[in-house]
C-alpha positions as CSV (number, residue, x, y, z in Angstrom):
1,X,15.5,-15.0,21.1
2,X,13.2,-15.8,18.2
3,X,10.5,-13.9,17.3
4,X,7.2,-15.7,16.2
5,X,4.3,-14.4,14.4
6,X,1.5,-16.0,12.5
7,X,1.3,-16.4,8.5
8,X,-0.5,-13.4,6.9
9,X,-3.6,-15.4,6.1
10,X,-6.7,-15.7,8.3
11,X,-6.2,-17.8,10.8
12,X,-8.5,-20.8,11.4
13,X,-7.3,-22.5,14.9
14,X,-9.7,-22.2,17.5
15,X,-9.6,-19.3,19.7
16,X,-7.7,-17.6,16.9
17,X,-8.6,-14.2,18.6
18,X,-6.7,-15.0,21.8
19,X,-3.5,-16.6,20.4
20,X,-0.5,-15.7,21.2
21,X,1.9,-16.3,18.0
22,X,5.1,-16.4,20.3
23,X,4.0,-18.4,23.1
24,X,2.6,-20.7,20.1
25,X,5.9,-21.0,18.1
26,X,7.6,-21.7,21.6
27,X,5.4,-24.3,22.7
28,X,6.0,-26.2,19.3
29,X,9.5,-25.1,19.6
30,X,9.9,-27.5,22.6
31,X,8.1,-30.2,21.3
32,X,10.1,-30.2,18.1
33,X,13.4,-29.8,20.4
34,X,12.3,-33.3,22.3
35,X,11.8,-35.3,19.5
36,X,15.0,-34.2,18.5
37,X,14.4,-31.6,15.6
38,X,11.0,-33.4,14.6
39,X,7.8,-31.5,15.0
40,X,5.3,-34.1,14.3
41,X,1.4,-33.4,14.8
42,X,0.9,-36.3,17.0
43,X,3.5,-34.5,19.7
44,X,1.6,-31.8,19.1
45,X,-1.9,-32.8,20.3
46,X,-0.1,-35.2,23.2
47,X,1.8,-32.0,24.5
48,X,-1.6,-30.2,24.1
49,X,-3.7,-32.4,26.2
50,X,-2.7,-30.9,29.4
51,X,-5.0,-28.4,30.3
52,X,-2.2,-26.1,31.4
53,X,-0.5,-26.3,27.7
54,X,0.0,-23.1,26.1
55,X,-1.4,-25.2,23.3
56,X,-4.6,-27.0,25.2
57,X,-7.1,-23.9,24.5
58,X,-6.5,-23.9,20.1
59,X,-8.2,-27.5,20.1
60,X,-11.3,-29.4,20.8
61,X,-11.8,-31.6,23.0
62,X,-15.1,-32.1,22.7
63,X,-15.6,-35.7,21.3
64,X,-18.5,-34.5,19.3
65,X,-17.6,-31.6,17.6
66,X,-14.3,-33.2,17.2
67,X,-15.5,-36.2,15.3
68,X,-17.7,-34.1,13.3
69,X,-14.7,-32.0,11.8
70,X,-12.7,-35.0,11.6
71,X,-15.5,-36.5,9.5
72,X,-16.0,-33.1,7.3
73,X,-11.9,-33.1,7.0
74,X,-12.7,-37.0,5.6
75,X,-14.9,-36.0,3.2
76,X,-12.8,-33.1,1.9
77,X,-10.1,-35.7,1.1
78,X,-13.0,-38.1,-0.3
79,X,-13.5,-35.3,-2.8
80,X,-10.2,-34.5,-3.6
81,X,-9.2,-37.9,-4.4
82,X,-11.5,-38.6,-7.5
83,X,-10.1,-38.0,-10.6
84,X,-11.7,-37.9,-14.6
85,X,-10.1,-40.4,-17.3
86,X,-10.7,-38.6,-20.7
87,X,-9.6,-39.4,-23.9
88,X,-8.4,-35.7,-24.2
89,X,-6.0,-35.6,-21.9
90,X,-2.9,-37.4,-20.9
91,X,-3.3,-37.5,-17.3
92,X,-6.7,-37.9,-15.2
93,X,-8.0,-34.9,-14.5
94,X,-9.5,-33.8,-10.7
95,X,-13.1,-34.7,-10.8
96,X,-14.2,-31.5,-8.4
97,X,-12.4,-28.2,-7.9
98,X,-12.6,-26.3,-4.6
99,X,-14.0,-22.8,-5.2
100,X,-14.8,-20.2,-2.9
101,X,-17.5,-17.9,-3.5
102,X,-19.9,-15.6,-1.7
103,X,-21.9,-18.5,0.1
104,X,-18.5,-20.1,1.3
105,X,-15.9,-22.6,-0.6
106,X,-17.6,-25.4,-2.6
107,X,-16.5,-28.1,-4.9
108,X,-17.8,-27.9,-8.4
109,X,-17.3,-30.5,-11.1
110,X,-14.9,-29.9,-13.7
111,X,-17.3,-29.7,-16.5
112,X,-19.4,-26.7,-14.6
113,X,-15.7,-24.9,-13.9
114,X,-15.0,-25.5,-17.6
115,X,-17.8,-24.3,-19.3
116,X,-18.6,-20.9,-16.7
117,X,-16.3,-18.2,-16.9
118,X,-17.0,-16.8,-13.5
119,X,-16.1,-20.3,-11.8
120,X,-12.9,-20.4,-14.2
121,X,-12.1,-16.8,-12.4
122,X,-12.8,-18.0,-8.8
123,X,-10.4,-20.9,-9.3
124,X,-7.8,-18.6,-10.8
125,X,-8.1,-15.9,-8.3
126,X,-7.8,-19.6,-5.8
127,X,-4.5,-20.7,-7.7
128,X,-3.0,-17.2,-7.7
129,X,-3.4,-16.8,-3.7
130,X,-2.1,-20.5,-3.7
131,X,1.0,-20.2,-5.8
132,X,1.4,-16.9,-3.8
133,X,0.9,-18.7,-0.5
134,X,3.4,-21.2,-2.0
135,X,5.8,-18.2,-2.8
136,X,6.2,-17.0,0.5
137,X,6.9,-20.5,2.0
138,X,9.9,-21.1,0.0
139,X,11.0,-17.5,-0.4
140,X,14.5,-18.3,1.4
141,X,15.0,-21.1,-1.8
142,X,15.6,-18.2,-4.5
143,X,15.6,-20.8,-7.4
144,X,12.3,-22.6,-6.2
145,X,10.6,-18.7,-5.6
146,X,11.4,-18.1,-9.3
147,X,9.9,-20.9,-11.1
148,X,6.3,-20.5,-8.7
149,X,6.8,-16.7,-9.5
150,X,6.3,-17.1,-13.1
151,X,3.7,-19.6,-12.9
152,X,1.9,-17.2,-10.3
153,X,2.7,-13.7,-13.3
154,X,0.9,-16.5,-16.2
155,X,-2.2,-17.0,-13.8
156,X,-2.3,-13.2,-13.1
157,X,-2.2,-12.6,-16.8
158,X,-5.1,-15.5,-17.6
159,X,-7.2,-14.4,-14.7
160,X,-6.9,-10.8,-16.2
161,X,-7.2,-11.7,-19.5
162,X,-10.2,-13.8,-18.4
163,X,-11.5,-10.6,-16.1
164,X,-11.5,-8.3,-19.4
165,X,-13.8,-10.1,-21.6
166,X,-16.3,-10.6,-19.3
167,X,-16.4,-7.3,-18.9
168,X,-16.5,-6.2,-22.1
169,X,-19.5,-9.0,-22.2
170,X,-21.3,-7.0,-19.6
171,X,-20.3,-3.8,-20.8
């Protein structure tokens, strides 16, 4: 039998606290097994509908609240999908960067992330976890692991590098 457990990150699904990783992963495991290997969100929430699906408590049903994340989720994506055209660079450049801080995760524009060392350090300390998160993904694919690995060591080193001066600033 297969074992299932959830990723090592917080978990954000509703009712987090009362999930049950294997009952979970066998629930999906089903729904992927009927579409015939696929495992495609849509089958998810149609599977999940019925209020005696394993699955029917980690959602919202509520059309309100439902909308409203939908709509924040929008917005997220509205944000992400601007870019900057400058002359200094060859490709357009992401006009706001996601940063998470002690009153929650924010976007900042580039400029502010550029020219403040403590946002340069959140978003490094963000890419890290990131290329980390990616790491673990695709640790079966030995060859992928190793290129994210040494993109993930030269982001440890900046965000260290970056870390030591300001303290010596302060200092």
């Amino acid at each position: 039998m297969v074992q299932y457990v959830f990723r090592d990150e917080p978990l954000t699904i509703k009712n987090a606290k009362k999930a049950n990783p294997q009952k979970i992963g066998e629930a999906l495991a089903q729904i992927a097994e009927a579409g015939k290997g696929h495992l495609l969100p849509k089958a998810v929430v149609n599977a999940a509908r019925n209020d005696r699906s394993p699955l029917h408590r980690f959602f919202e049903w509520d059309q309100e609240v439902a909308a409203e994340a939908y709509r924040l989720d929008q917005a997220r994506t509205l944000i992400r999908s601007i870019k900057i055209v400058d002359d200094d660079r060859d490709e357009p450049a992401p006009a706001f960067i996601s940063i998470a801080g002690k009153g929650g995760t924010s976007y900042r524009s580039l400029s502010d992330v550029l020219s403040n060392s403590d946002l340069q350090l959140a978003a490094l300390q963000s890419a890290e976890r990131d290329l980390r998160s990616f790491e673990k993904r695709y640790q079966a694919m030995a060859e992928i692991c190793a290129i994210v690995r040494a993109a993930r060591e030269k982001i440890a080193e900046r965000r260290t590098s970056l870390e030591s001066r300001e303290a010596a600033h302060v200092g």
